[in-house]
N, C-alpha and C positions, 0 to 999 in steps of 0.2 A: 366381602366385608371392607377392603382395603379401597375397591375402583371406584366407589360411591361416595365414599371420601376425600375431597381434592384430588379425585383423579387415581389415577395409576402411578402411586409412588411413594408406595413402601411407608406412609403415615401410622398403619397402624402397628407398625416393628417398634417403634419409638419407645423407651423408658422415659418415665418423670424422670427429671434433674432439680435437682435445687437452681440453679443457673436459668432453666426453662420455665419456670414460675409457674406450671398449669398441668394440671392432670391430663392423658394422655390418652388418646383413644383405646388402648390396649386395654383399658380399665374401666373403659363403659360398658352400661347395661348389656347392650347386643353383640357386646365381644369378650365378655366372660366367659365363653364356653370355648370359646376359639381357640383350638391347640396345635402344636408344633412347629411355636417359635424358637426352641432350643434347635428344631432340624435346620430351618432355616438360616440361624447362625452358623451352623455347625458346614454348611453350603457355603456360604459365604466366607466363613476359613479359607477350604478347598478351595476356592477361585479365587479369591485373595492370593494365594499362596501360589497359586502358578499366573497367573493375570495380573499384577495389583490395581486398581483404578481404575480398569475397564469395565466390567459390571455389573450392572448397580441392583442394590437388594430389587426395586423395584421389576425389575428385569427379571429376577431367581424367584418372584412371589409367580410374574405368571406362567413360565418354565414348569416348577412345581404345580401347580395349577392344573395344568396342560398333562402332565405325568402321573397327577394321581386317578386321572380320567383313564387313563391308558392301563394302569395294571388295575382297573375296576373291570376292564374288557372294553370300556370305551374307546370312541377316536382317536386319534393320532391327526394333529391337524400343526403346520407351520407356524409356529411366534413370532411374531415379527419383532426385533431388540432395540434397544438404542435409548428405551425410558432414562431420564435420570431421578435420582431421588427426592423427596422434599423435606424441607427441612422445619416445618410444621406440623405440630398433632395436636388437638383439641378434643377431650371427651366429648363435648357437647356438639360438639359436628357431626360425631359418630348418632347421636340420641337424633337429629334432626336431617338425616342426611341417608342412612343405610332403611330400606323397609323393612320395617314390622313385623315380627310373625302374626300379630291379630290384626293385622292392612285390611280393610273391606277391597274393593275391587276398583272402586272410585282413586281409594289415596293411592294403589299399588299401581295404578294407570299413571296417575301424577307422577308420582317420585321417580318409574321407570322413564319418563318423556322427558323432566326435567335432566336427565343424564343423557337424550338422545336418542334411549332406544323403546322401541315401540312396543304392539301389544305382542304382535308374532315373538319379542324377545324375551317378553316378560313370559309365554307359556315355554317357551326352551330352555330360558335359563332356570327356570321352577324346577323342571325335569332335571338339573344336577341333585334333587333330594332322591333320588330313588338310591343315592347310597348316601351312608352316614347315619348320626344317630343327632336323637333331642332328649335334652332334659327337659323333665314336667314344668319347673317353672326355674325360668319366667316363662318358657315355649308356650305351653300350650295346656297349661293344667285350668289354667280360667277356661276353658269351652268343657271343661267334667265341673266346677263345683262353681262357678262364681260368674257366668256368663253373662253381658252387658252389667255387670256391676250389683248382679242380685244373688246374694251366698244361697248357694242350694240350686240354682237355677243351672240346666245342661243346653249347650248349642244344640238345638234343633235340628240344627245341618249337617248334624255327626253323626253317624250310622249309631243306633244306639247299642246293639250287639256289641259293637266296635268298643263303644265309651264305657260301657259297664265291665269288660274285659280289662281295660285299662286301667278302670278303677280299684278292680279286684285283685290285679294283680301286678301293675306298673305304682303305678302313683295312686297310691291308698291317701292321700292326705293333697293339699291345693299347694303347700309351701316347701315339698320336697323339689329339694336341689340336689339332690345325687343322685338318683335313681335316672337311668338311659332308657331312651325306648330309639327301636329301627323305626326311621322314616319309612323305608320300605319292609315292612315286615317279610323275613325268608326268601328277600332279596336284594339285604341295604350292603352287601358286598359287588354287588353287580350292577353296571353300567345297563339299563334296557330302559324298556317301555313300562314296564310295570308298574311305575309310578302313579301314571294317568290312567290306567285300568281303577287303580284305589278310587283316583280323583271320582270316579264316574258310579264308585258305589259308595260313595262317601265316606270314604276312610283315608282322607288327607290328614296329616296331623294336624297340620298349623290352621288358623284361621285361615288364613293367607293362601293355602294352598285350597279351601275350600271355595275363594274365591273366584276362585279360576274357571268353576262351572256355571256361574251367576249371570257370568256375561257370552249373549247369543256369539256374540264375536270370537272369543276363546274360547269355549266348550263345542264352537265346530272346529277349531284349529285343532284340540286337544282329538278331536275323533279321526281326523284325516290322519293325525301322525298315528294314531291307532291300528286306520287302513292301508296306513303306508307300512315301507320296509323299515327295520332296523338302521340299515345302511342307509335310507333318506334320514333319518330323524339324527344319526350320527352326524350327517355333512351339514345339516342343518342348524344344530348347536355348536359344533364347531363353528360358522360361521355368525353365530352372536355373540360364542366365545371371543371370536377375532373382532368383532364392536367392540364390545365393553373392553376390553383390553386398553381403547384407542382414547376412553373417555379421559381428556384434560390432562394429555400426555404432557409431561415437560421434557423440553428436548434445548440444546443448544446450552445459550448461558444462565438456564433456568433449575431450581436446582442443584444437585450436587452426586456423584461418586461416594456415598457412605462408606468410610473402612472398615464399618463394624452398622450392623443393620438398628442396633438398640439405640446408638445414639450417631446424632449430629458429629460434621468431623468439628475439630475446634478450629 
């Protein structure tokens, strides 16, 4: 959420100020769901505390990153450090800038190139949803009740087993915001392949993720990692993980050492 936005540097940690005059990405549409910002303070302390001024939120978002991959059973892959912070946040960057969960395969080809990275990155980085969860809306409750913009209408692309399940028993209504559902259903705690198994019976949640089968180009990608090992598709994300990390790093006298990750130092 944070590398699509100016880069890799800690933008979306920011609080409104009265002083900063603009609402904050932390408070747009696609990062309402986004949680544990309090941990990453709370990180940030602890290395404040023994470090001062050496490293930067930006630094500890992709650290964390990197570590919650790893007690998922994922990879363990090198970060490379040295980011420093920035000291700009715009909601409206986040709305124009971060992909869609309803992306047709067109716009999510765009958005991923405009940051650098390609399609092979766009199907590995997808594959971090095989853990975690989604709320119905904004995620993904338009492909059960209100699809292309007609109430009553189901994505066609959605296993329909699947969508009626969901409806019955996840998200009974189009405008619930509370209600979680697993990306990877009975395996959104675990780092695997499972993810694109779904993809391939239609049981991706997001739009976005169902676009992935649309195009000849990614849905042979998504089969090789299929036929491949664990252990390839690990080394694999790892090393898009280590792209995206690098998009529109500030380094040098660009930036700053935040002493607190919510706000600008004064």
């Amino acid at each position: 959420q944070d590398w699509f936005v100016r880069g890799c540097d800690a933008s979306i940690l920011l609080n409104f100020t009265s002083s900063s005059g603009n609402q904050t990405e932390k408070i747009a549409i696609p990062n309402q769901t986004v949680r544990g910002f309090d941990f990453i303070d709370r990180v940030k302390g602890l290395v404040e505390a023994e470090c001062p001024g050496v490293v930067s939120c930006a630094d500890i978002i992709a650290l964390v990153a990197r570590d919650s991959i790893v007690v998922t059973g994922g990879p363990f892959w090198r970060v490379p450090t040295g980011r420093r912070d920035g000291q700009i946040s715009n909601a409206p960057e986040a709305l124009t800038n971060i992909p869609a969960p309803f992306f047709n395969f067109t716009q999510l080809q765009t958005s991923f190139a405009n940051k650098g990275l390609d399609l092979k990155d766009l199907v590995l980085l997808s594959g971090a949803h095989t853990i975690g969860i989604a709320h119905c809306f904004p995620g993904f409750s338009n492909r059960l009740y209100n699809f292309s913009g007609i109430l009553g209408n189901q994505d066609p692309s959605l296993d329909s087993e699947y969508a009626a399940n969901l409806k019955a028993r996840k998200c009974k209504t189009i405008n619930d915001t509370t209600t979680i559902v697993e990306m990877d259903p009975g395996s959104f705690r675990t780092f695997d392949l499972s993810y694109y198994r779904l993809l391939l019976k239609r049981r991706g949640l997001f739009q976005s993720d169902a676009a992935l089968i649309t195009s000849s180009t990614t849905l042979s990608y998504i089969n090789q990692l299929l036929q491949g090992s664990l252990l390839n598709f690990y080394q694999e994300f790892a090393l898009s993980m280590e792209k995206m990390g690098r998009i529109e790093v500030k380094t040098g006298f660009f930036g700053e050492i935040r002493k607190h990750c919510a706000f600008v130092n004064s």
